[in-house]
C-alpha positions as CSV (number, residue, x, y, z in Angstrom):
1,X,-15.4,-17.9,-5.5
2,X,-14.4,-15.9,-2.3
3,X,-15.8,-11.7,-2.2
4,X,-13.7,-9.8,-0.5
5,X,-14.3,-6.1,0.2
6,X,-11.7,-3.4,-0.1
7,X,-11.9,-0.3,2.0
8,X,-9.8,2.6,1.4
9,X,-10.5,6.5,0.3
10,X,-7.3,6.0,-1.8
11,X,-8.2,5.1,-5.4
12,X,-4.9,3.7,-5.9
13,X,-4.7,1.5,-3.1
14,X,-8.6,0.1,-4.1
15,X,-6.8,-0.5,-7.8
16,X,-3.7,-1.6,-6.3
17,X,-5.4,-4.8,-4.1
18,X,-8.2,-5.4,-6.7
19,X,-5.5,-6.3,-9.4
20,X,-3.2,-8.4,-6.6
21,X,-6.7,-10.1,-5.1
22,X,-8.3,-10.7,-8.6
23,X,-5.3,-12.3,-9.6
24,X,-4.9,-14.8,-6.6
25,X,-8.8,-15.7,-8.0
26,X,-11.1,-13.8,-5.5
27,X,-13.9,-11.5,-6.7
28,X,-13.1,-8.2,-5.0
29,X,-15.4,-5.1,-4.5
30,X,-14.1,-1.8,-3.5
31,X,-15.7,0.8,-1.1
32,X,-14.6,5.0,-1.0
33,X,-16.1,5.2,2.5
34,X,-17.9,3.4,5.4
35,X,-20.9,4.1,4.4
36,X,-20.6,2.3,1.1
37,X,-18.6,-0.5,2.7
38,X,-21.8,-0.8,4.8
39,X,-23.7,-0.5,1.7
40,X,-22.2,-3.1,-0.2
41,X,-22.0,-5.7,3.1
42,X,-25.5,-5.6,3.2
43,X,-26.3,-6.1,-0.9
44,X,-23.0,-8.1,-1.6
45,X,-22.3,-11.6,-0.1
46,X,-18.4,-10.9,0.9
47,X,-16.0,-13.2,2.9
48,X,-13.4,-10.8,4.2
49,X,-12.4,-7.2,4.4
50,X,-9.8,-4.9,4.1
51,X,-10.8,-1.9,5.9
52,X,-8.9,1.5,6.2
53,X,-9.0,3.2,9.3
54,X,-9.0,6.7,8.0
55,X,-11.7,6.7,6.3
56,X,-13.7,10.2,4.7
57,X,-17.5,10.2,7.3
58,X,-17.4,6.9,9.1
59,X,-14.0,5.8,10.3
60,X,-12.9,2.5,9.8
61,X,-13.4,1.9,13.9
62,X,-16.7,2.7,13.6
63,X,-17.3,0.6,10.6
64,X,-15.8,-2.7,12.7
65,X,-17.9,-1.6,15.6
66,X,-21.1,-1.6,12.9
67,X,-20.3,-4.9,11.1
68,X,-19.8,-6.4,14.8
69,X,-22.7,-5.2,16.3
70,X,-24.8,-6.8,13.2
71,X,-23.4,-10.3,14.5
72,X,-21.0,-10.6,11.4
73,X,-17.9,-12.4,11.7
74,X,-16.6,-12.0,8.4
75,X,-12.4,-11.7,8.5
76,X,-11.8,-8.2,8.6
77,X,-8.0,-6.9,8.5
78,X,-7.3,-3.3,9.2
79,X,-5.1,-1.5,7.0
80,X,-3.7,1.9,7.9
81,X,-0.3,3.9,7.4
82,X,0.0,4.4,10.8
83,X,0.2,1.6,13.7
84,X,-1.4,3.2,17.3
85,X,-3.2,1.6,20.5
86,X,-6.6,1.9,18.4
87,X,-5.2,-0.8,16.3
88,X,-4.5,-2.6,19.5
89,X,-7.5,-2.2,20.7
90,X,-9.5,-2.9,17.5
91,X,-7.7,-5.9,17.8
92,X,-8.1,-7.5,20.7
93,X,-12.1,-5.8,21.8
94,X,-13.7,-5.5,18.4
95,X,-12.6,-8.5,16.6
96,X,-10.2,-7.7,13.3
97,X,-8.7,-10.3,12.8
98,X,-5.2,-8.4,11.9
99,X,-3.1,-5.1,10.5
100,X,-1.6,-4.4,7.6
101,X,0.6,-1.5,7.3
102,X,0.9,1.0,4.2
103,X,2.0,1.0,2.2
104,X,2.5,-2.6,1.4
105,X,6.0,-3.7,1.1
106,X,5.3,-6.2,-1.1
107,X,2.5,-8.9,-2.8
108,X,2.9,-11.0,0.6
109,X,1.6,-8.3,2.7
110,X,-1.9,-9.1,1.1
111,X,-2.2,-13.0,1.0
112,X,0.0,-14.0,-1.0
C-alpha cells in the first residue's frame, strides 16, 4: 500500500484527510510540525505529502527545502489557506509538485 504523509498544525484537517485518504486505501501518517514531518520521513517509508505552509517551528518552505536537499523526490503538494508568490515559487524552484487551497471544497480536492 501507498504512505502518504499529512502535514498540518490543524488537528482537524490531519483527521479530516486521514479519514478521506484511508478510505481511497492509502496508509496515511500525520505530522503537527516540520520537525516531526522530518521525523517520520526519515523512520516511515512514505510516497507523497501533504505539507502545510504555516506550520508551528519549521515552515512548510523550509521543510520542502529539507526534503529536497536530502535528494527526495517524493510528491509533495502544498496546502495552505492562502495562495501567494511563495507558492509560486515553491512551485516552480523547490519542486512541489502542486497546491491545494483550504479549506477543501470538496473530496476531489484531495485525489479523489
Amino acid at each position: 500500500m501507498k504512505a502518504i504523509l499529512v502535514v498540518d498544525n490543524d488537528p482537524d484537517v490531519r483527521l479530516a484527510c486521514r479519514d478521506r485518504l484511508e478510505r481511497w486505501g492509502y496508509v496515511v501518517h500525520s505530522a503537527a510540525s516540520g520537525e516531526q514531518a522530518l521525523t517520520l520521513l526519515s523512520t516511515q517509508e512514505i510516497h507523497a505529502m501533504l505539507l502545510d505552509l504555516h506550520l508551528p517551528g519549521l515552515e512548510g518552505a523550509e521543510v520542502l527545502r529539507l526534503i529536497r536537499a536530502q535528494g527526495l523526490t517524493l510528491p509533495i503538494l502544498l496546502i495552505s489557506a492562502s495562495h501567494s508568490g511563495q507558492v509560486d515559487e515553491l512551485l516552480t524552484v523547490r519542486g512541489a509538485q502542486g497546491f491545494l487551497a483550504k479549506p477543501f471544497a470538496n473530496e476531489s480536492s484531495i485525489g479523489g
